[in-house]
PALUMGU-871181 format. One record per residue (C-alpha): x, y, z; residue number from 1; residue in one letter. Coordinates in steps of 0.25 Angstrom, whole numbers, plus 5000, padded with zeros to 4 digits. Layout:
SITE   c1   c2   c3   n res
SITE    X    Y    Z NUM   a
...
***
This chain:
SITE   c1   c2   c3   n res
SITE 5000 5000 5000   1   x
SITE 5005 5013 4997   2   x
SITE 4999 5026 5005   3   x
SITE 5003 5038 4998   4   x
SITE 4994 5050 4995   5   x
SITE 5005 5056 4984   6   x
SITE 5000 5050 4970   7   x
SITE 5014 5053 4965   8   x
SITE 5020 5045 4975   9   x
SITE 5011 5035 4975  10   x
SITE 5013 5032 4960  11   x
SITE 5028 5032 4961  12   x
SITE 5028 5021 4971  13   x
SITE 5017 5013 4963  14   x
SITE 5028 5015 4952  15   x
SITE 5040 5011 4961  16   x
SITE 5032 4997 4966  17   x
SITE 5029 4994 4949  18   x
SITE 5043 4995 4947  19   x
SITE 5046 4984 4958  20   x
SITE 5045 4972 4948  21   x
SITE 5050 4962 4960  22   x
SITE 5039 4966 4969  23   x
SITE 5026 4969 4964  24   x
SITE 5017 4977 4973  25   x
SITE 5003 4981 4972  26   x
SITE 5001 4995 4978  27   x
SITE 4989 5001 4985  28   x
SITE 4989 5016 4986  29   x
SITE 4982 5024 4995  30   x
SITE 4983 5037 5000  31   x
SITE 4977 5040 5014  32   x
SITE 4982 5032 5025  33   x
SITE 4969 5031 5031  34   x
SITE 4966 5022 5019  35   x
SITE 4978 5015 5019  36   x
SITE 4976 5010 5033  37   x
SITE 4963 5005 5029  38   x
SITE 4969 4997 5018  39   x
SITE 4980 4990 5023  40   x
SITE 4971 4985 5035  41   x
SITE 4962 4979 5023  42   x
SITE 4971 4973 5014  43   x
SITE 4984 4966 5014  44   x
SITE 4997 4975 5010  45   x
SITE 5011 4971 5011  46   x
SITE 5017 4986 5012  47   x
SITE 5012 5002 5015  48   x
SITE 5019 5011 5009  49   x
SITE 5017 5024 5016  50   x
SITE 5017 5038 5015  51   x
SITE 5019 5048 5027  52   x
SITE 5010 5060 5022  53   x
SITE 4996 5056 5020  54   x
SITE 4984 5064 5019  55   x
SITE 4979 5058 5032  56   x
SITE 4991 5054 5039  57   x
SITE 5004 5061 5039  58   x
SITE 5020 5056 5044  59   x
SITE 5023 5044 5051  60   x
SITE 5009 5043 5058  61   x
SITE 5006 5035 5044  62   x
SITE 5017 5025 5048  63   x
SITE 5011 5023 5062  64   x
SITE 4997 5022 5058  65   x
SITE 5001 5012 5046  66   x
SITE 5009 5004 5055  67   x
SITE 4998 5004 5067  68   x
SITE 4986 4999 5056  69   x
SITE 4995 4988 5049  70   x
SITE 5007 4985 5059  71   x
SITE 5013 4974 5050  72   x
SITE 5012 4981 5036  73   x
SITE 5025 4986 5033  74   x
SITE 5026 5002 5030  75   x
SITE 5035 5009 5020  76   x
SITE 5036 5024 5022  77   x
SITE 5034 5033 5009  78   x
SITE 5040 5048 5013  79   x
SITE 5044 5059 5007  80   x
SITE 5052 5063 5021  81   x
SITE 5067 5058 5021  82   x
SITE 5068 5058 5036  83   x
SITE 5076 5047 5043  84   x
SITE 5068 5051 5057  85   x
SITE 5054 5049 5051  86   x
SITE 5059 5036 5043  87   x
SITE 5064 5031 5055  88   x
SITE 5052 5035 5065  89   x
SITE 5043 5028 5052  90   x
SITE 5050 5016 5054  91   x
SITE 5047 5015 5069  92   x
SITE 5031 5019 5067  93   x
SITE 5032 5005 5059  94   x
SITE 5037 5008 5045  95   x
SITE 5046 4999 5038  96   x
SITE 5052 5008 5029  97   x
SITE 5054 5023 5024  98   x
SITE 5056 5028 5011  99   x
SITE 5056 5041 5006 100   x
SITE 5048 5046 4992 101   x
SITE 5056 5048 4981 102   x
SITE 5068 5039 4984 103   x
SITE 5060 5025 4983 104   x
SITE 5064 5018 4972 105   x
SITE 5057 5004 4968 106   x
SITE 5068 4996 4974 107   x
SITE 5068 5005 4987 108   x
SITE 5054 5005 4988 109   x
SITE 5050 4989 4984 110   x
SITE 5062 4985 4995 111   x
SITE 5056 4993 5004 112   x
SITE 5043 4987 5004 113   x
SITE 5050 4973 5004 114   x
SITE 5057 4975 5017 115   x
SITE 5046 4983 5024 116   x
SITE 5038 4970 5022 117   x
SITE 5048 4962 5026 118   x
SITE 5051 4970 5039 119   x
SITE 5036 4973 5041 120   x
SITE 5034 4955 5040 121   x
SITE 5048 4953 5048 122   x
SITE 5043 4963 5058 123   x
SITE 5028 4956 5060 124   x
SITE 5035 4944 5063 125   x
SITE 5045 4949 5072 126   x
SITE 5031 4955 5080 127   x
SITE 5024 4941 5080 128   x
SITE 5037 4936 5087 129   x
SITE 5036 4946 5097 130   x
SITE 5022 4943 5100 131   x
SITE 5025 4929 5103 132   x
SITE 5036 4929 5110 133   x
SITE 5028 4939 5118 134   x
SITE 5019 4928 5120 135   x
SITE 5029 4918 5123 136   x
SITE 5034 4927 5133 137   x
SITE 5021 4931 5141 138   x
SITE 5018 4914 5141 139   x
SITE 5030 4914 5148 140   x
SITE 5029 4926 5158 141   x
SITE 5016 4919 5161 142   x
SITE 5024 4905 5164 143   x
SITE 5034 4913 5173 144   x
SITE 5023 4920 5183 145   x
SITE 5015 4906 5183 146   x
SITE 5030 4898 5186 147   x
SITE 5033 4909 5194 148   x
SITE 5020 4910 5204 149   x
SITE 5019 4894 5203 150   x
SITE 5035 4896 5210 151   x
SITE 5030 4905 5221 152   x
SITE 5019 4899 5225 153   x
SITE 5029 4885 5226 154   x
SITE 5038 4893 5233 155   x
SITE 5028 4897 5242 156   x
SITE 5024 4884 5245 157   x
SITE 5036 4879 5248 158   x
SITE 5038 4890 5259 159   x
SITE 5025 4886 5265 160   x
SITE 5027 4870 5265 161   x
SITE 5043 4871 5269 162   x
SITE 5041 4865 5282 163   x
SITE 5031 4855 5278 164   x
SITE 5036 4850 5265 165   x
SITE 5048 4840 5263 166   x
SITE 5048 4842 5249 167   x
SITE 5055 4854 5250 168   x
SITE 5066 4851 5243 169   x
SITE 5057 4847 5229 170   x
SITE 5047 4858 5231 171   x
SITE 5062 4868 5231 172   x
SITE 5067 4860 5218 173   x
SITE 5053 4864 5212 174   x
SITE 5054 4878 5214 175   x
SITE 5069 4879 5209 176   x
SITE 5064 4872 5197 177   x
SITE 5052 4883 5195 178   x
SITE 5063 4893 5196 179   x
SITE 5072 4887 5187 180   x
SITE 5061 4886 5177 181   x
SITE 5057 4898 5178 182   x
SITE 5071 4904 5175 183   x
SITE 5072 4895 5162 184   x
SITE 5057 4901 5158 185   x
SITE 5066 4916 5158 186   x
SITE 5077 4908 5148 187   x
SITE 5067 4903 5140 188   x
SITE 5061 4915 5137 189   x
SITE 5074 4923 5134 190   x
SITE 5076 4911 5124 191   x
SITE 5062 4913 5117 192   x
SITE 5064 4928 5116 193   x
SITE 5077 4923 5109 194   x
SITE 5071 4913 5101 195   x
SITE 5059 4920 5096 196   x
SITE 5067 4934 5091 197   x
SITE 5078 4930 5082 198   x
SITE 5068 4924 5072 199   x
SITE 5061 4936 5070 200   x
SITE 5074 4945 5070 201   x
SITE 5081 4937 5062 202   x
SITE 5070 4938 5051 203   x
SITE 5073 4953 5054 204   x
SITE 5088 4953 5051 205   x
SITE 5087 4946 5038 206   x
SITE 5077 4957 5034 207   x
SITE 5086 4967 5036 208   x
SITE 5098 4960 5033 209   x
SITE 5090 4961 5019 210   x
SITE 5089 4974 5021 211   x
SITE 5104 4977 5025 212   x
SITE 5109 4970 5011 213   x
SITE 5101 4977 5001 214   x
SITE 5102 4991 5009 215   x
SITE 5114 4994 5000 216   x
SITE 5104 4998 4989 217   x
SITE 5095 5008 4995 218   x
SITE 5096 5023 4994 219   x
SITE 5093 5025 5010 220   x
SITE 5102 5024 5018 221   x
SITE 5093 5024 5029 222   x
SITE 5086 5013 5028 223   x
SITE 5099 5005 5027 224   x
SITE 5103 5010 5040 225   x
SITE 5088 5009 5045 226   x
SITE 5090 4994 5041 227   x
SITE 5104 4992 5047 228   x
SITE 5096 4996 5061 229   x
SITE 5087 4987 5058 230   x
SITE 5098 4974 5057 231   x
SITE 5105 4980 5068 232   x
SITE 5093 4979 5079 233   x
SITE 5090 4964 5074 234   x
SITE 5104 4960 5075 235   x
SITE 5103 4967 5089 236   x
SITE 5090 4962 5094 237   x
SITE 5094 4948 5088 238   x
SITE 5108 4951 5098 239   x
SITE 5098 4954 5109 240   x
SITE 5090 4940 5109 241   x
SITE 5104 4933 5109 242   x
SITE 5108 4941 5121 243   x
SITE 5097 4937 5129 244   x
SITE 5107 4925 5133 245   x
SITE 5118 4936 5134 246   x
SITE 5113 4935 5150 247   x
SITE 5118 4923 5151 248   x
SITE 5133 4925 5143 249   x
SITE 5135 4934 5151 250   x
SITE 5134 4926 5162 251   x
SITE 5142 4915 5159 252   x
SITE 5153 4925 5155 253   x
SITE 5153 4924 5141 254   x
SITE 5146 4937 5136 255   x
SITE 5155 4941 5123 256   x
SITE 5161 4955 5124 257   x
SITE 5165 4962 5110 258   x
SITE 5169 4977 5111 259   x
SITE 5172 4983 5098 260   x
SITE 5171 4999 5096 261   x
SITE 5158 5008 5097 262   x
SITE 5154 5021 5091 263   x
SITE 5146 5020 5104 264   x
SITE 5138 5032 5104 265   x
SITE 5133 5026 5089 266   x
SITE 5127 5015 5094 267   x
SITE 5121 5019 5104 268   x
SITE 5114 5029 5095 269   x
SITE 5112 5017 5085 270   x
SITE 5106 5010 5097 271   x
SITE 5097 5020 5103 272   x
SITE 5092 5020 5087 273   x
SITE 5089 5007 5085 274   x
SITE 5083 5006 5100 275   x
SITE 5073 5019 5098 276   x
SITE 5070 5014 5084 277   x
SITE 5064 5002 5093 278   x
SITE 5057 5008 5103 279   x
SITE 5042 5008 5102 280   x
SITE 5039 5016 5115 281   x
SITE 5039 5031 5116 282   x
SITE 5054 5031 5122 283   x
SITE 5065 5039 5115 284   x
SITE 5082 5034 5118 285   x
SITE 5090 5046 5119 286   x
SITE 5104 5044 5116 287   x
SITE 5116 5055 5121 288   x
SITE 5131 5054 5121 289   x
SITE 5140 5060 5131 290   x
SITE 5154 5060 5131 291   x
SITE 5163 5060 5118 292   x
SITE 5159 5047 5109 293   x
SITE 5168 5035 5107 294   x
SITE 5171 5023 5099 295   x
SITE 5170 5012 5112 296   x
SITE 5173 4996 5112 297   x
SITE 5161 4989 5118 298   x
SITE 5152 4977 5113 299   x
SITE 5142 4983 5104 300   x
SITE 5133 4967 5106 301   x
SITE 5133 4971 5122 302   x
SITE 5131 4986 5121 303   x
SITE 5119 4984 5112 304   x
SITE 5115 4974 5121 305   x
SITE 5114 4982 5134 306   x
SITE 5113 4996 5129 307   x
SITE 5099 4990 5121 308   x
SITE 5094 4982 5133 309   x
SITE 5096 4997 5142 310   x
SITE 5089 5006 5132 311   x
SITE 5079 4995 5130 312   x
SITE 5077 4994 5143 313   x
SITE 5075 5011 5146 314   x
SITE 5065 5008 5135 315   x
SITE 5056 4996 5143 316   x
SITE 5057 5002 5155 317   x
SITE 5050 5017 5152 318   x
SITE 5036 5013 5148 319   x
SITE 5034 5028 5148 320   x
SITE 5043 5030 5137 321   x
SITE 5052 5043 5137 322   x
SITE 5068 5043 5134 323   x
SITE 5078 5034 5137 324   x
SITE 5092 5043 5138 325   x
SITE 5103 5034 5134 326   x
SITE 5117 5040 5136 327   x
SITE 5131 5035 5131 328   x
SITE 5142 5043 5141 329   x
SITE 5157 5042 5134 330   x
SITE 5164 5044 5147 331   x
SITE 5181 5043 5147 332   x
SITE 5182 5028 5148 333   x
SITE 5169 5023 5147 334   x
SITE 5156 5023 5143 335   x
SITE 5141 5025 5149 336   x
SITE 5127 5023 5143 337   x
SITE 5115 5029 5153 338   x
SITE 5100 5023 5149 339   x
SITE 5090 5031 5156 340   x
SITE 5077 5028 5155 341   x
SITE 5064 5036 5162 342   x
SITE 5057 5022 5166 343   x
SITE 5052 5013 5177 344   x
SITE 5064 5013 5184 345   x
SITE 5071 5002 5193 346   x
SITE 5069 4999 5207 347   x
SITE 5081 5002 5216 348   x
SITE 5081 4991 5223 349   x
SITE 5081 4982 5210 350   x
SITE 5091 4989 5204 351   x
SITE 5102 4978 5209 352   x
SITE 5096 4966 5201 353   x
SITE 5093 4975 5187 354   x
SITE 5104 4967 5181 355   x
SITE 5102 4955 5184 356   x
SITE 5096 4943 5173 357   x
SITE 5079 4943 5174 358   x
SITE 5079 4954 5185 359   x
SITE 5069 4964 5182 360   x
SITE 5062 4975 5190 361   x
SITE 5050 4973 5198 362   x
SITE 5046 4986 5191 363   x
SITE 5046 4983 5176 364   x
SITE 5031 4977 5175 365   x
SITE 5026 4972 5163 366   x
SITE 5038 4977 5156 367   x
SITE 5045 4966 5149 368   x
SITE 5059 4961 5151 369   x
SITE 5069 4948 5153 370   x
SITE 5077 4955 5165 371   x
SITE 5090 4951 5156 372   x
SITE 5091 4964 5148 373   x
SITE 5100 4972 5161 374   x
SITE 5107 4961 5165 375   x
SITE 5112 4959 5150 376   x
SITE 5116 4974 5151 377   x
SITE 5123 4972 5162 378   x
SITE 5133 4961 5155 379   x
SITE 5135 4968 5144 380   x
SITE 5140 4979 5153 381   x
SITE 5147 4970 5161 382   x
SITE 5154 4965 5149 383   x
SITE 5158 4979 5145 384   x
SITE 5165 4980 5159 385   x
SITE 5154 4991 5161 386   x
SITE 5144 4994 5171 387   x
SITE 5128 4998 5172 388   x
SITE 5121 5004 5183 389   x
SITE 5107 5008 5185 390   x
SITE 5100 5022 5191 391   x
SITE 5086 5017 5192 392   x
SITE 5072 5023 5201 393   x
SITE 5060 5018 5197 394   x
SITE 5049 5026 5189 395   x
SITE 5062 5037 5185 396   x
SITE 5070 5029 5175 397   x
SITE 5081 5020 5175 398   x
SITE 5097 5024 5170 399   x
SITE 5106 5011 5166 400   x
SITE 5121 5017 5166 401   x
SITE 5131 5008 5159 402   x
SITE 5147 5011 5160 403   x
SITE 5157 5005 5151 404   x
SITE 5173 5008 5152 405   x
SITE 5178 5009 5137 406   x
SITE 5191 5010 5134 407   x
SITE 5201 5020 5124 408   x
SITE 5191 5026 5113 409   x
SITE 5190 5018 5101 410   x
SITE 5188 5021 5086 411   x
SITE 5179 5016 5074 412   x
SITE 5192 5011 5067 413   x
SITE 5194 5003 5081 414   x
SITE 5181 4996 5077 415   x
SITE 5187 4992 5063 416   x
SITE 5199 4987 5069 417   x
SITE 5191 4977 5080 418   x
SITE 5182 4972 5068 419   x
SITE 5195 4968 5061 420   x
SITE 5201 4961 5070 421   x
***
């Protein structure tokens, strides 16, 4: 479907869709989005190509109310507005991509429509995934309290039968059983959350290694790197269901520690990107650097890997929404990075246990979570020979400080040498 109300517009594409032998498309064209919302929820449609200036819908509201009508047929954006900000924002109301008028050739155009249907189909299943592993998980929360309650109320009647009972010593192997049930139930579930994303994600990562190997014959450069995000958060949310058993390395000692040298205050601008590109709340990441910037040696696997579970973290924790101020601090011979957040808060007296595996605060409610992501943080600081403290009060906000010594400053032609020997 295409909505446009510009008849000259409207014809070039139609000519521009002929001209695609290797894909033959049949075009509907309407001009009013009122009419086009009706359509669409009648009849079947593989793509919408849609303008941002209607006659009864203007700017990126056209996106939205598309996208809320018909959440799983892609959107390509039609625009005479070269803007990198409102492509990018058209992207998070649920576009799949943003072309601009007057530079949309057949090949652009048909490989456009191609890959939106294949992210928007990719995407749809990646969701059905979600929703059953959300399932899967609410079955087994539901095990858990009814294990659980079943535990207290043996425990209970073992205190009250102590001095009767001379089967003491069975009733105790029973409850230790419960127990060591019950902590295998928490392993099986990290396991299922591992199991059931890398199928979806590594549908993902084909697609946009797709992407990636014809990017060389498009025009803008924006949508290469637009894609390279893209391939960079699946390789990294794929890293983060492997390191769910990163706990237990670094338990056992064998946690791999790989330094190489870091435009630091890049990444962490490139994170806090890719992070608010995510973000389907109302918070905003604000990212400031003080001190003189450097090229440091750290491992860029365990920075990610903390520095996304703090941020994300902030995120969860402020239902309210508001800003997340993330600070990376150069001092002389090290490094520090402050997340603040204006959330729930921690209790004081709770504070001492934060880091440990499964612990959680007795104040996070309904809000979801394995316990594992701070004690993870905590090792891969440790393994940096760094430190993280906490300044917590509950209902102000919370503040994670983590300080890292680094050595002699290093260079971007450092990092070529590394990577050659």
């Amino acid at each position: 479907m295409l909505v446009e109300d510009n008849p000259a517009d409207a014809d070039l594409l139609q000519e521009i869709l002929e001209d695609a032998e290797e894909m033959p498309w049949s075009l509907v064209h309407v001009e009013q989005l009122k009419q086009a919302l009706s359509t669409v929820q009648t009849h079947d449609f593989d793509v919408v190509l849609l303008d941002l200036s209607l006659p009864d819908k203007q700017g990126l509201g056209t996106v939205a109310k598309t996208h809320e009508t018909v959440p799983d047929l892609p959107i390509v954006v039609l625009t005479g507005l070269n803007d990198k900000v409102t492509a990018l924002e058209a992207l998070r109301q649920g576009a799949q991509d943003y072309l601009v008028k007057g530079k949309i050739d057949h090949e652009l155009l048909t490989r456009s429509i191609r890959h939106a249907i294949e992210r928007s189909q990719t995407l749809k299943r990646l969701r059905q995934s979600e929703e059953k592993l959300q399932q899967l998980n609410e079955e087994l929360e539901c095990r858990v309290a009814k294990q659980t309650e079943e535990l207290r109320q043996k425990n209970h009647d073992l205190q009250q039968e102590i001095a009767q009972r001379q089967h003491l010593e069975a009733e105790l192997r029973q409850s230790l059983t419960k127990e060591k049930e019950l902590s295998e139930l928490k392993s099986n579930i990290i396991s299922v959350v591992s199991h059931e994303y890398r199928t979806p994600l590594a549908t993902i990562l084909s697609s946009s290694e797709l992407l990636q190997h014809y990017g060389h014959k498009w025009q803008e450069d924006k949508k290469q790197r637009h894609f390279q995000r893209i391939q960079n958060t699946i390789h990294h949310m794929t890293q983060l269901i492997s390191d769910v058993l990163l706990i237990n390395k670094a338990e056992a000692g064998k946690l791999e520690f790989k330094p190489v040298p870091l435009d630091l205050e890049a990444f962490c601008q490139e994170l806090v990107e890719e992070l608010q590109l995510t973000v389907k709340t109302p918070h905003q990441i604000g990212f400031r650097r003080q001190g003189r910037s450097r090229w440091v040696g750290l491992d860029e696997k365990l920075l990610r890997q903390f520095l996304t579970n703090l941020l994300s973290n902030a995120i969860k924790y402020s239902p309210e929404g508001g800003t997340v101020q993330f600070d990376l601090i150069f001092d002389a011979d090290q490094v520090r990075f402050t997340i603040k957040d204006q959330g729930i808060g921690i209790p004081e007296k709770e504070q001492a246990q934060l880091f440990d595996a499964f612990y959680r605060s007795s104040n996070v409610g309904t809000i979801s979570g394995t316990g594992l992501g701070l004690a993870i943080v905590k090792k891969c600081v440790e393994r940096h020979q760094g430190e993280i403290a906490v300044d917590s009060e509950v209902g102000k906000g919370t503040t994670f400080i983590v300080t890292i010594p680094v050595g002699s400053e290093l260079s971007p032609e450092s990092l070529n040498i590394v990577g050659c020997v």
